[in-house]
N, C-alpha and C positions, 0 to 999 in steps of 0.2 A: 496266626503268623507271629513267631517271636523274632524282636528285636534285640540286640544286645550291643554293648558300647564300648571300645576300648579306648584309650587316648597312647599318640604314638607321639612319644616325646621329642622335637629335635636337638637335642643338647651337641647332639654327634656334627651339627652342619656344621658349626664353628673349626673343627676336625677336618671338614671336604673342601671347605671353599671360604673365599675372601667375602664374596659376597652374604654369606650366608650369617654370618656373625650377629646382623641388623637382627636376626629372625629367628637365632638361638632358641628365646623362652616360649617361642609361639606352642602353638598345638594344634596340630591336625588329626581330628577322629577316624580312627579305622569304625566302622559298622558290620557288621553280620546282621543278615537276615536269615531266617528260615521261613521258605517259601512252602515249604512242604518237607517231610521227611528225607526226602531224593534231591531236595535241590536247596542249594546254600548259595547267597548274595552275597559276596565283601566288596565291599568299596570304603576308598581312602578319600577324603574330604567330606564335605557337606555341599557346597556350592557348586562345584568342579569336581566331580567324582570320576577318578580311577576304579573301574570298577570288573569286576571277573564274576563268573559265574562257574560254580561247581556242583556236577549232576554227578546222585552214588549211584551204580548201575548195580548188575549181577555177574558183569565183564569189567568191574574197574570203575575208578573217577573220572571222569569226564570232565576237561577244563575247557571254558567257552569265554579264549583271551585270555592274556597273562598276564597284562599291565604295563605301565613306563619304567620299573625301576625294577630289577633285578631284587635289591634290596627289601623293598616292599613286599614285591613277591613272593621272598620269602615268608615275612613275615604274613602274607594271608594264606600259605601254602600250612602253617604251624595251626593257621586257626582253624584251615579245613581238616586236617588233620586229627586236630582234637575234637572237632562237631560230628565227624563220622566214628569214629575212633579206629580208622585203618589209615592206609600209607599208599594203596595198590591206584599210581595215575595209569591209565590206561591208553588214555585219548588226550590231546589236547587239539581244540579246534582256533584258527585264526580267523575274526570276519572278515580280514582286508590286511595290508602288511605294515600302515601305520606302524608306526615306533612306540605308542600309547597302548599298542594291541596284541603287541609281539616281543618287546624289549624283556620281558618275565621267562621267556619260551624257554632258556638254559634253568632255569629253575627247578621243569618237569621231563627234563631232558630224557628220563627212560620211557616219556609217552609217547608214541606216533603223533606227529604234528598233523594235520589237513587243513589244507586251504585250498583257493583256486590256482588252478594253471598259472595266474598272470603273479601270485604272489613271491613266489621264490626270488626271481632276476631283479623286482624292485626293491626288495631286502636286503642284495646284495649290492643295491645303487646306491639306498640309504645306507651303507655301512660304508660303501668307497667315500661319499662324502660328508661321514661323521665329524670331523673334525671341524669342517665350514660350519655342520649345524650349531654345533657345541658353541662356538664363536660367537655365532648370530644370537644365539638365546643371552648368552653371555651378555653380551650388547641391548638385550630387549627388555634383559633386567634394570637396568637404569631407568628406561622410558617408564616400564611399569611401577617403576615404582615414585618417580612423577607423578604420573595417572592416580595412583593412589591417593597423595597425596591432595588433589581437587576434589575428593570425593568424600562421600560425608560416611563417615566411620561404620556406620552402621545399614546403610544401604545395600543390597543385597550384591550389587554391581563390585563394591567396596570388597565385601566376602566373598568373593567368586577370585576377585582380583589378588587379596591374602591369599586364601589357600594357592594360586599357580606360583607364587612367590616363595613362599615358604616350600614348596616341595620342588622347585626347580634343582636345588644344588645338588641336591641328594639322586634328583635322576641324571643331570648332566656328569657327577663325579662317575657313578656308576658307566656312563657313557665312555668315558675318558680311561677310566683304572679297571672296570670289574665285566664288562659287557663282551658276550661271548657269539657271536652270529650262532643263530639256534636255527635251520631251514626247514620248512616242512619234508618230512621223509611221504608223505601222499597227497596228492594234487588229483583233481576234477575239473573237469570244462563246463559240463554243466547242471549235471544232479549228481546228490550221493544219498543212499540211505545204509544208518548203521545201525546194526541190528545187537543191541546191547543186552538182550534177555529177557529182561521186565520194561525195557526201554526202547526206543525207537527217536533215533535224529534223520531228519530230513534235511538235507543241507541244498539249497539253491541257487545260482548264479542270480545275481539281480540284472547285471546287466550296465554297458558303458552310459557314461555324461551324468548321474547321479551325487557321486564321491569321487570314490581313488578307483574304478573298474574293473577292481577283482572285487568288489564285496558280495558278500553272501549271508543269505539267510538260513536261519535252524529255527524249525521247528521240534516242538517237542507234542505229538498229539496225546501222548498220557496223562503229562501235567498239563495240556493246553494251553503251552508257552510258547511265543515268539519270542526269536532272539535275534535283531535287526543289526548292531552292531552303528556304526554312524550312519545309516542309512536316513532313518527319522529320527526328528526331532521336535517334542511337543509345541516348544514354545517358538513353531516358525511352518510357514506353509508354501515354502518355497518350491520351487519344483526340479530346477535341473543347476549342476555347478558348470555343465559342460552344455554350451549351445548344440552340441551333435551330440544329445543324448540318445537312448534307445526306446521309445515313450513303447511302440509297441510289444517289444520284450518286458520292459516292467507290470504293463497290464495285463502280458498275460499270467506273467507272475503271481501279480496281485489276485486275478482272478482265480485261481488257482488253487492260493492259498485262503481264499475271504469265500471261496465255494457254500461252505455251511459258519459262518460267525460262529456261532454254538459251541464249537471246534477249538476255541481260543480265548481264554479269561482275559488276558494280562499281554504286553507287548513291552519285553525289556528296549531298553537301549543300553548304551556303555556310560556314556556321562551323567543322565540325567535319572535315572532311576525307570520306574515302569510307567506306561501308561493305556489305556484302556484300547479295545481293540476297533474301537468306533472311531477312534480317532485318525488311523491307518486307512481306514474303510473310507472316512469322510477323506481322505486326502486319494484313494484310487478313483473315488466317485469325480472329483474335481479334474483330477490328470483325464479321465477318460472323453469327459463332457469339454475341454480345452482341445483334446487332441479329434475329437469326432468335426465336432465343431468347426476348427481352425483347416483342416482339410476340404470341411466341403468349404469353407468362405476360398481358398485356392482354386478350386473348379470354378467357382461361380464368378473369377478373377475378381476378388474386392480388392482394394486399396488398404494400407496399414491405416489409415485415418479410419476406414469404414469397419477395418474389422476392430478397433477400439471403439469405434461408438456401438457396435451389434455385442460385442463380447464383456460391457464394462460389467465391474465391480456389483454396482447395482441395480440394473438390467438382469445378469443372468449368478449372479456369483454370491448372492448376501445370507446363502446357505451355510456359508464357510462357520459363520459366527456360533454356528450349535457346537463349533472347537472351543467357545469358549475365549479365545485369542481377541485381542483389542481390534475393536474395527477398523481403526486406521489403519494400524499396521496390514489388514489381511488389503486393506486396499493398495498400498505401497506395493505388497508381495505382488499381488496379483496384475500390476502395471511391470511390471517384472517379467513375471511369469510368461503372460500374454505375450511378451515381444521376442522373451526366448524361444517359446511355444512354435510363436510365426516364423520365425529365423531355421527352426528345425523344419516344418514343414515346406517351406521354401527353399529348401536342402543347402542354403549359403554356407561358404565356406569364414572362416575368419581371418580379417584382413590382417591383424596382428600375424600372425602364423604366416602368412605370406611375406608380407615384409622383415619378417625376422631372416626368412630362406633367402631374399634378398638378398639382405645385409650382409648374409656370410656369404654370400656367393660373389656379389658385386659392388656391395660397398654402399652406404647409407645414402648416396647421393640419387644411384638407383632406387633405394628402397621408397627414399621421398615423391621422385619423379612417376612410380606407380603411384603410390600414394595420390596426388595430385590428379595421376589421371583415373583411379574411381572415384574420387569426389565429383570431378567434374562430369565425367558420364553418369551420376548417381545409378552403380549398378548394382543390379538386387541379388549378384551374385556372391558380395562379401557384407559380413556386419561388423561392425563395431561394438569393440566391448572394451568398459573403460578399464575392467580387471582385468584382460588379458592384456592391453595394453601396458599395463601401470607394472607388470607380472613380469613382459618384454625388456622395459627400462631397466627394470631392477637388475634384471641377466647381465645387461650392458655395465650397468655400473658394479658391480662386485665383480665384472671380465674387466675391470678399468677401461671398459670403453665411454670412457663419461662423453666428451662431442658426440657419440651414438643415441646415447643415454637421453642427452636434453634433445636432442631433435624429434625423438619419439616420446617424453613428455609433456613437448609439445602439440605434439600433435593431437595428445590426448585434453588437454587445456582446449584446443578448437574445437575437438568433440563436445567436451562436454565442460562448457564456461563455466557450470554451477554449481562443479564440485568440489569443496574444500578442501579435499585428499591429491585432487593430481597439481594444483599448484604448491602444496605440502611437497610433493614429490621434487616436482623439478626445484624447489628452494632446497633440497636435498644432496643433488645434481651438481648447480653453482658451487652449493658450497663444497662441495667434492673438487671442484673444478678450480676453488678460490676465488672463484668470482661472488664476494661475501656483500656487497652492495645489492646486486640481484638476487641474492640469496633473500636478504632483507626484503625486498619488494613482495616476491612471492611469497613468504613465509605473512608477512602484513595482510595480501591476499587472502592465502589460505583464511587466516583469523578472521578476517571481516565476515567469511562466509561462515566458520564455526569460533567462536567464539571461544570452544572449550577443547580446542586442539591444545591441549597441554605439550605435546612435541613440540609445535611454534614456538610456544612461550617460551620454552627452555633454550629453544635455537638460537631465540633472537637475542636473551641472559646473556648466551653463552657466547656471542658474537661481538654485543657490546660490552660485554668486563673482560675478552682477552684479546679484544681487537687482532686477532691472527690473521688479516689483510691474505695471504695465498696460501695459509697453512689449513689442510684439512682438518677436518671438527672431531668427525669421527667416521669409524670404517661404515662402509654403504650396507644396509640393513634389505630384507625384503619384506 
């Protein structure tokens, strides 16, 4: 397998953006790989990899994902160009409609785009509300580059964190002056195979509550390649982003595809590069054994107390570690997991998403007073989650409905006392609001619990050297 190394100057960001100036002399590596004579790797970074996949068929190139930046795109578009020595895109596939995924698509515009059914309409959402995104990154780059600054120069956290810095400007200009909505021209529901000549892609719906709900997997059974897209992620054993995941549709997914191992060397993703297919297999083995499990403790009516001491970490779960992943952390995941797990099989809805239908319908005072009354009946019909809460406030406050805002970041502080981030939030809130005394309280909060909340610190800088007593700090971030 050869590697090859290009370095992609940014001299030009000084040219795109104000921001960008700090980050002129930097350098970010494009890579190429050759996986095989038929299939070629490019990705932009080292830490944080923008990364595409290009398969040469007997029907054309085949691209799998385009990238965040138009720009870039091109440029890995020149180097597949040169590693095949033809021109003919044929295909280009989307795993999901991310901006990171899709942003390139005008690049290979004479290919047939495919993705899922659900991809096109939320392409078309991210592109009505480009302007807000562009804004907020805008905005995210200050913080980040704080964060950076507490970090020790050379830690991997630190280089993850350079490379999105250094390559923002260049994708957010492209957003702003050069980005062209590129749509799939073919959409699927739930398989497709294409029949490339000497090639064969199997394309697969995964299934909702995992990611974004349109993603999809390709197979390649000739080179025995998966191509997951965000789906997995080696260095995390999480299991669902969405409490109303679809645990049965992904297994049988997974099943499916894990039929014969043998089948399957290598298992790309988009960010992180590849990794082995035992490791997919070890995280089906785990979803199937939480999801069999957690159904029968439901018949058997256990209590959530009983099913975390029948289900723990080290009772039934200390297999996970042949991933290799730190034991702590798979213990953290997996008190996670477990209660999303339970949350799905106990078919609850989420109380955030209620309350939100409230709000707009009847006004916050309603949305509190349910509120109030499932605490009080502790009903097992709704859960609590302190993301989808924290996710709710932030809606409120960039609709400037900040008294909205702080009421439901409070209510997330009652959920959950011991987390750093939603008193972070509501000192967020205040100071939206100019109430910058309470701003202070919470933001001292949040710190005591992390320490290394570099957003606090800069809050609380920025509170006390301009003393703006009712003037907002800055626009509301999510």
């Amino acid at each position: 397998m050869k590697l090859r190394r290009i370095f992609f100057i940014f001299f030009i960001l000084a040219l795109l953006s104000s921001c960008a100036v700090l980050w002129a002399e930097e350098e970010l590596p494009i890579d190429f790989e050759r996986y095989s004579e038929r299939v070629l790797i490019v990705k932009c970074g080292k830490f944080y990899m923008d990364q595409v996949i290009a398969i040469a068929t007997q029907k054309g190139i085949v691209m799998i994902d385009t990238g965040k930046s138009p720009t870039l795109s091109t440029e890995y578009r020149k180097i597949i160009e040169r590693e095949f020595g033809r021109k003919d895109f044929s295909y280009v596939i989307n795993t999901h409609y991310h901006f990171d995924h899709t942003d390139g698509n005008q690049v290979f515009s004479e290919a047939e785009i495919i993705a899922h059914e659900n991809s096109p309409e939320r392409m078309r959402q991210f592109d009505g509300r480009r302007q807000d995104f562009i804004a907020s990154r805008e905005s995210a780059m200050e913080q980040w580059k704080n964060q950076l600054k507490a970090l020790d120069p050379n830690s991997q956290e630190a280089q993850r964190l350079r490379e999105i810095i250094i390559s923002q400007p260049i994708m957010l200009d492209d957003l702003a002056n050069n980005y062209i909505l590129t749509l799939p021209t073919i959409t699927f529901s739930d398989r497709m195979s294409l029949d490339l000549g000497d090639i064969t892609l199997n394309l697969i719906y995964f299934g909702q509550g995992r990611h974004t709900g349109d993603d999809i997997i390709i197979h390649c059974p000739e080179e025995k390649l998966l191509f997951t897209g965000d789906i997995f992620f080696r260095g995390s054993f999480s299991i669902a982003f969405s409490a109303q995941f679809d645990a049965p549709r992904w297994i049988e997914v997974m099943n499916d595809l894990l039929e014969d191992e043998k089948e399957i060397d290598w298992v790309y993703d988009t960010h992180n590069g590849r990794m082995p297919v035992k490791f997919i297999s070890l995280w089906r083995d785990y979803l199937v054994d939480m999801w069999e499990g957690l159904n029968a403790a439901k018949k058997e009516g256990l209590s959530f107390e009983e099913v975390q001491d029948r289900f723990s970490y080290d009772k039934k779960f200390a297999y996970l570690e042949q991933s290799g992943l730190d034991k702590e952390q798979l213990r953290r995941e997996h008190q996670q997991n477990l209660r999303f797990t339970w949350m799905r099989v106990l078919e609850q809805q989420s109380a955030a998403t209620l309350l939100e239908q409230i709000i707009s319908e009847s006004g916050i005072k309603s949305a509190l007073e349910k509120y109030r009354e499932i605490r009080s009946k502790k009903e097992q019909k709704y859960y609590f989650d302190e993301t989808e809460f924290n996710g709710l406030g932030y809606r409120l406050l960039n609709g400037k409905r900040i008294p909205e805002a702080i009421e439901v970041f409070k209510i997330n502080i009652e959920m959950y006392p011991e987390s750093w981030n939603v008193y972070d939030s509501l000192a967020e809130a205040y100071m939206q609001n100019g109430q910058n005394d309470l701003a202070v309280e919470y933001y001292q909060k949040s710190l005591k619990l992390n320490p290394q909340n570099t957003n606090a610190v800069d809050m609380l800088q920025r509170i006390k050297k301009k003393k703006l007593g009712t003037v907002p700090l800055l626009s509301p971030i999510s």
